[in-house]
N, C-alpha and C positions, 0 to 999 in steps of 0.2 A: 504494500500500500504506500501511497503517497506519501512522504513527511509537511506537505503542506498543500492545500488546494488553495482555488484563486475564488476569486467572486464567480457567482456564475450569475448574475444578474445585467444583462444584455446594457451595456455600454456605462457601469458603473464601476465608483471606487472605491476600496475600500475604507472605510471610516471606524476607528478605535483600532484595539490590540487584538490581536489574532486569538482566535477561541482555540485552545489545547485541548484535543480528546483524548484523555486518559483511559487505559486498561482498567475494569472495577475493580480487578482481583487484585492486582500488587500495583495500582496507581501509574504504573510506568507509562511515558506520553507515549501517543500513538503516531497521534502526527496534530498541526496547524489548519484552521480552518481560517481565511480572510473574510471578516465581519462586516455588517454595512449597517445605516442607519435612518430617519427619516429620509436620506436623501435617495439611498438605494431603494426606499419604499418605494417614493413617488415614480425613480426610473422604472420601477417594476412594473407598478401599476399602467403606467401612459403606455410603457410596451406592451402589457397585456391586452388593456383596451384598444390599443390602434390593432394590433394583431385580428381582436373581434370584430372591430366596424369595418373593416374591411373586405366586406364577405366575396368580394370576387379571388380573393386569394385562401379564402379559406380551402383546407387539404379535403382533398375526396376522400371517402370511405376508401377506394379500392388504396389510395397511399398510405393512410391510417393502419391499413389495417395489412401492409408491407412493413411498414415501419413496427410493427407490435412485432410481427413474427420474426424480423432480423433481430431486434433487441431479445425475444425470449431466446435464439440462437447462439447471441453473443454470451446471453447469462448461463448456459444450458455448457457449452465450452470453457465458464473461470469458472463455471457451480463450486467447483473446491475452496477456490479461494478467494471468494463471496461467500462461503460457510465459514472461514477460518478468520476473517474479517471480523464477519458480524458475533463472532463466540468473542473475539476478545475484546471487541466493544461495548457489547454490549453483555457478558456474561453469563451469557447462555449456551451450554457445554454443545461441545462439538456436535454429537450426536442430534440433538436437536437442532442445531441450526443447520445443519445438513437439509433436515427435513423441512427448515422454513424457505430455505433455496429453493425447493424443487417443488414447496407450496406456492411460491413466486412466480416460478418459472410457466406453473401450470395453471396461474392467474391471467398472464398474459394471453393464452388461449382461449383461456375465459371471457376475455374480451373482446377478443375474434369472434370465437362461436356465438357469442351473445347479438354483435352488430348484423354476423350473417342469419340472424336468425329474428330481429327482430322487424318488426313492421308497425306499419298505422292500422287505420281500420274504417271501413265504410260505415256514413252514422247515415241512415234509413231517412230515405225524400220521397216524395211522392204520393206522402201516405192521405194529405188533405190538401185543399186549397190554397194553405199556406204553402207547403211547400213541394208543389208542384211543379213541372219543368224544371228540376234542379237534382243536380249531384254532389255528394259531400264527402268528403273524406278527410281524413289527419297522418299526418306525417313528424319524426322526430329532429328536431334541432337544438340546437347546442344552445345552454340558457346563459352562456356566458363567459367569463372571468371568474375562473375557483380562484380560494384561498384555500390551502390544506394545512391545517397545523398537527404534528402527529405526535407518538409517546414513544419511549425508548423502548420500550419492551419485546417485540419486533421492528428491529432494522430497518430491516426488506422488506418483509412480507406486507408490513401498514400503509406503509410506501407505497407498494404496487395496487393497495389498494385504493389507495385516494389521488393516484395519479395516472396510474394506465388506465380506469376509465374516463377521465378527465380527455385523455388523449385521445383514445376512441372513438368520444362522441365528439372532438370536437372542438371542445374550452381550453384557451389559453388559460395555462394552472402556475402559479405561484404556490412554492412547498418551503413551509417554515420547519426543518425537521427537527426532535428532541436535541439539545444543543450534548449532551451526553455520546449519541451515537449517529451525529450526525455524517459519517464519513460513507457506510452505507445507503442512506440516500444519494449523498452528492456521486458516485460511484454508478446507481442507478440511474442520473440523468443522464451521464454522462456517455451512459451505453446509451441510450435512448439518441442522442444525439448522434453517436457516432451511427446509430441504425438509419438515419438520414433526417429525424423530427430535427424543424429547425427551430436555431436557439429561442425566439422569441414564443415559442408555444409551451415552453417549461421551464422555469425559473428557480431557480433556489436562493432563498434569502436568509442568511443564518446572521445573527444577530445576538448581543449579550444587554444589548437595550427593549425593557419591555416599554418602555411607552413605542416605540417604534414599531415592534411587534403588534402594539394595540392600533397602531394608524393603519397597518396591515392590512387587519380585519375589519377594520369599523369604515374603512373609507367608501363610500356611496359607489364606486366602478366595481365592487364586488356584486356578483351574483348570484355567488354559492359560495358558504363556506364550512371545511371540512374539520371535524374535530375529533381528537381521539387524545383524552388524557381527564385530567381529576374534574370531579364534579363540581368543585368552588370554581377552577377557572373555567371551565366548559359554558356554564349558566351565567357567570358575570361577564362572559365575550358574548354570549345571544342578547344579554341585557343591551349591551351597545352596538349592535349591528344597525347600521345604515337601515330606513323604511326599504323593503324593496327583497334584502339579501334575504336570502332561504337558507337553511345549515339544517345539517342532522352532526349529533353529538353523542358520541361513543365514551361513556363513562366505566366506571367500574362495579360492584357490585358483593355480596357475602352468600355466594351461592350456596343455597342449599340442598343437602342429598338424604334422602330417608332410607333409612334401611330395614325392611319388615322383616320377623321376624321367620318369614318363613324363607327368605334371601337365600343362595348361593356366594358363600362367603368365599370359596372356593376361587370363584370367577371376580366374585367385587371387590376383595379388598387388592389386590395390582391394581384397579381399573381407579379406584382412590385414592392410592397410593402414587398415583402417577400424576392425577388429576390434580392431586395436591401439593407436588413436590415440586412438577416439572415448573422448570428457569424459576428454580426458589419461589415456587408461589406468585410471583408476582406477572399474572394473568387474569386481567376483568374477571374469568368466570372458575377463577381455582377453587377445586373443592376446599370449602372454608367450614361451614356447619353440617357434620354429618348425624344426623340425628338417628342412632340407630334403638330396636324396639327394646326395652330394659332384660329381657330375657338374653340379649345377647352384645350388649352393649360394652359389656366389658370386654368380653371377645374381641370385640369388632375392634376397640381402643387397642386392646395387647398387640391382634396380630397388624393393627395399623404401625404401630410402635415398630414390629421383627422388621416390616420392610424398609420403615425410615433408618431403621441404625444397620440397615446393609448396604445404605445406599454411599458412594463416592463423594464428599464432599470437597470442591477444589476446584484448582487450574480448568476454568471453561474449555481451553483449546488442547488438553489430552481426551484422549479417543475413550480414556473407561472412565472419566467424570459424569456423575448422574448429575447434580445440582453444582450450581456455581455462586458467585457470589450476588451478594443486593448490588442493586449498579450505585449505591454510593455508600460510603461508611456513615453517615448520620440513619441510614435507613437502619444498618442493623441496629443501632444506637436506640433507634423507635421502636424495634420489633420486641428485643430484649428488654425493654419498658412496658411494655402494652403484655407481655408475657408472666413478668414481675406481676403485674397491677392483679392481673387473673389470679396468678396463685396464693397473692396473699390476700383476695376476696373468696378462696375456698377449692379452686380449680385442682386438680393432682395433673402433676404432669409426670406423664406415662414416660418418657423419653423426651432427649434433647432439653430444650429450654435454657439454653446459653449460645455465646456467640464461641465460635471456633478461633475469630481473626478477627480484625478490626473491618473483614469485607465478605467475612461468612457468616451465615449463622447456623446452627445444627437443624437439621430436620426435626420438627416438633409434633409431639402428640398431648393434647391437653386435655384432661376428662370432665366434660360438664364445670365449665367456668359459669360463672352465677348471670342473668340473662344481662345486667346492667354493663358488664365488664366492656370494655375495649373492642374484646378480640370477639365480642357476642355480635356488638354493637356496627361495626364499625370495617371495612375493607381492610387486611390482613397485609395483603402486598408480601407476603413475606410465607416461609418455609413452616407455615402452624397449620396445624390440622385440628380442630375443636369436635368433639365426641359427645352426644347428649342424650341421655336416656330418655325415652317418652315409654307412655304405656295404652292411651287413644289416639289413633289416626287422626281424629279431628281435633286434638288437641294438638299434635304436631303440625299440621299442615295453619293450625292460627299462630304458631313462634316462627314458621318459617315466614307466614307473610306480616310476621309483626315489623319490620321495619323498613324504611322510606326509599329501599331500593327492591329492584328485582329486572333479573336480566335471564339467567338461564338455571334452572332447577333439575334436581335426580330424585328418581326412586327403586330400587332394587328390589325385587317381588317376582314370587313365580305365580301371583294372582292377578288375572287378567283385569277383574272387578277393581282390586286394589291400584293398578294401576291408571284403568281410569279416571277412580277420581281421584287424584292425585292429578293427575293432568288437567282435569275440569274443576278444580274448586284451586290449586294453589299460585299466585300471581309469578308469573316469570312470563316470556315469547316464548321461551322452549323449552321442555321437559323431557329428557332424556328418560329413557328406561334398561336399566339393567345396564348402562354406561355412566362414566362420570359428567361432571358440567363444564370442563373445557373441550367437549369433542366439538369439532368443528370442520365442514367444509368451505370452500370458498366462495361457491355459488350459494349455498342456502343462506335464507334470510337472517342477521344476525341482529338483535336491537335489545337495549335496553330501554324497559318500564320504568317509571316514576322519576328518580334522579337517577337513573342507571342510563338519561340518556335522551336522544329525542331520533324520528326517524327510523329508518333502516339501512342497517349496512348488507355488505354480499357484494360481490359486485356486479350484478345484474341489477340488483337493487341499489346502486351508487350512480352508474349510469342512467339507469330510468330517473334520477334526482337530479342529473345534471344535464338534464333537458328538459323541454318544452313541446307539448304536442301542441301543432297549428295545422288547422283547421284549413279546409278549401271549398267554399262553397259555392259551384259553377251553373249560373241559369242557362239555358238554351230551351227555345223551344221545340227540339227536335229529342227532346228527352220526356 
């Protein structure tokens, strides 16, 4: 990798000191990022927009959709070292980021198949006096100027999602990426560009100035804007959007997973265990509250516990690390606090419950922390798994929706009955069954309820938000 990237904001310079991306695990720099400020905004902005009004220049599908496939070819040939990248920036052991490569890679297709696949639709004339002698239909267009601000936790893979469809349909896109791992983004325009997208259709603007950031977003030439990161700043950037802008906002969430008493523990607890460790927890939808039936709840804690204390904790970019580090050391600092706070309000902790290093922290298992605690209350971000006896189904499914978020929920049950209501009575978009709650593809609808979020992601569903169906409504009367 680079030891320093340049601006990539189409005929600006940079302004303040260069942004340093450090390794989370032993801090060592990575490399230099050149930073820009209100003034790289506004060049960004005026190139985005003239890019837009221009529409005799805008790219055809048949180019778009050349330029996606050279890019996912170019990623598909450094896949290794676009894995090896994003593990040490961003902390996430080799292994998985392997797989967030080629969840990338196979997003870009995504966005092929989605454009060859999608269409308008004939809205019914003829039918009375009014509207008679006439033909109607609708077609998709580009609604503009995105803003994409994204979160550390995937690299790549967030990346590809709030920019390849961006590119797709269309929209000249401005990407603000996590200033932690931003090297992996700037990495992925740059494929993008060398696949032949020219420079003023994709923009990067990395920044250590938030009011700049906030002119960013908030400036009235936005027409979408993209969000994936905490729910305070999520909701106080929709607060100030421009009249006009549209956004959907991918927050976080304390997912939760039941496990009935008649479960395959067998099959659930790896599928928990994975859901709750993998890239240390810190995944919107990581198994965080597993409420299993009191008959076997303690089981459920122990054998959660054997997989955590066999798991690899360390160096992201060796090949047998299972979990890596928080991507910053105040993180473990929070987690080991909020862990603390559990046990001395009555919680047992089965395993772990301390930090390793000053940028690990042990995989954790906590047994029924009291419901007010932190870690009940509250997004985990971090390597804690919490275990909760219940003994009524409807008493569990009213603790799982007792708080102000909800994004994707589990239930473990070989009862067909029990499953569905668990599916029909508990608030989440998705309900997994006999899986954990971070499974995920990249086509299906991904969205968080209440503050977990606004919109739909997928990217089927990001491109259908970054356009516009317009209408044609043709009289003749020879119709």
């Amino acid at each position: 990798m680079k030891k320093k990237f340049p601006m990539m904001v189409v005929g600006a310079l940079p302004e303040g000191e260069d942004l340093v991306v450090r390794a989370p695990f032993d801090g060592s720099e990575i490399a230099a990022v050149a930073t820009g400020g209100r003034g790289a905004v506004e060049m960004a902005l005026t190139t985005a927009e003239s890019a837009f009004l221009d529409r005799a220049a805008w790219l055809p599908a048949a180019r778009r959709i050349e330029i996606l496939d050279r890019a996912a070819a170019i990623m598909s040939e450094e896949a290794e070292e676009l894995a090896i990248d994003a593990a040490r920036e961003g902390g996430k052991p080799l292994v998985d980021s392997r797989v967030e490569v080629a969840r990338a890679i196979d997003g870009m297709a995504v966005c092929v198949e989605t454009l060859r696949t999608q269409a308008g639709q004939e809205i019914p004339m003829g039918l009375n006096a009014a509207s008679s002698n006439r033909l109607a239909f609708t077609r998709h267009e580009p609604i503009g100027v995105v803003v994409a601000v994204s979160a550390f936790n995937h690299p790549l893979n967030l990346i590809v999602h709030q920019v390849a469809p961006a590119v797709a349909v269309g929209c000249p896109v401005i990407v603000k990426p996590a200033g932690d791992t931003a090297l992996s983004c700037l990495r992925f325009v740059e494929i993008l560009r060398q696949a032949g997208l020219p420079e003023v259709w994709c923009q990067v603007f990395v920044t250590t100035d938030r009011g700049a950031a906030t002119q960013l977003v908030t400036d009235p030439r936005v027409a979408f804007f993209s969000f994936i990161g905490s729910p305070g700043v999520g909701w106080k950037l929709r607060s100030q959007l421009a009249p006009g802008t549209r956004c959907a906002l991918e927050h976080g969430g304390a997912a939760p997973s039941i496990v009935a008493a008649d479960a395959d523990l067998d099959d659930a607890i790896p599928l928990l265990a994975k859901g709750g460790f993998y890239h240390a927890g810190q995944v919107c939808v990581s198994v965080q509250r597993v409420f299993a039936h009191e008959s076997i709840a303690s089981t459920v804690a122990q054998r959660l516990a054997e997989h955590a204390k066999s798991m690899i904790v360390g160096d992201p970019t060796l090949a047998d690390t299972d979990v890596g580090p928080l991507i910053r050391p105040a993180e473990v600092d929070r987690v080991e606090a909020w862990v603390a706070e559990a046990v001395e309000s009555g919680a047992k902790i089965i395993c772990g419950g301390q930090r390793i290093s000053d940028t690990c922290f042990d995989c954790t298992v906590l047994f029924d922390p009291p419901a007010d605690a932190k870690v009940s209350q509250l997004e985990i971000f971090g390597p804690v798994v919490c275990v909760y006896p219940y003994s009524e189904i409807d008493e569990v499914i009213a603790r799982a929706n007792a708080l102000p978020f909800a994004f994707q929920a589990a239930v473990f049950t070989r009862d067909i009955d029990l499953a569905m209501k668990v599916y029909t009575e508990i608030s989440a978009s998705a309900v997994m069954v006999n899986d954990h709650t971070a499974f995920r593809v990249d086509w299906m609808p991904f969205a968080g309820l209440k503050q977990s979020g606004l919109g739909t992601g997928g990217i089927p569903h990001t491109m259908e938000d970054m356009q516009i169906v317009k209408m044609l409504v043709l009289r003749s009367k020879e119709l």
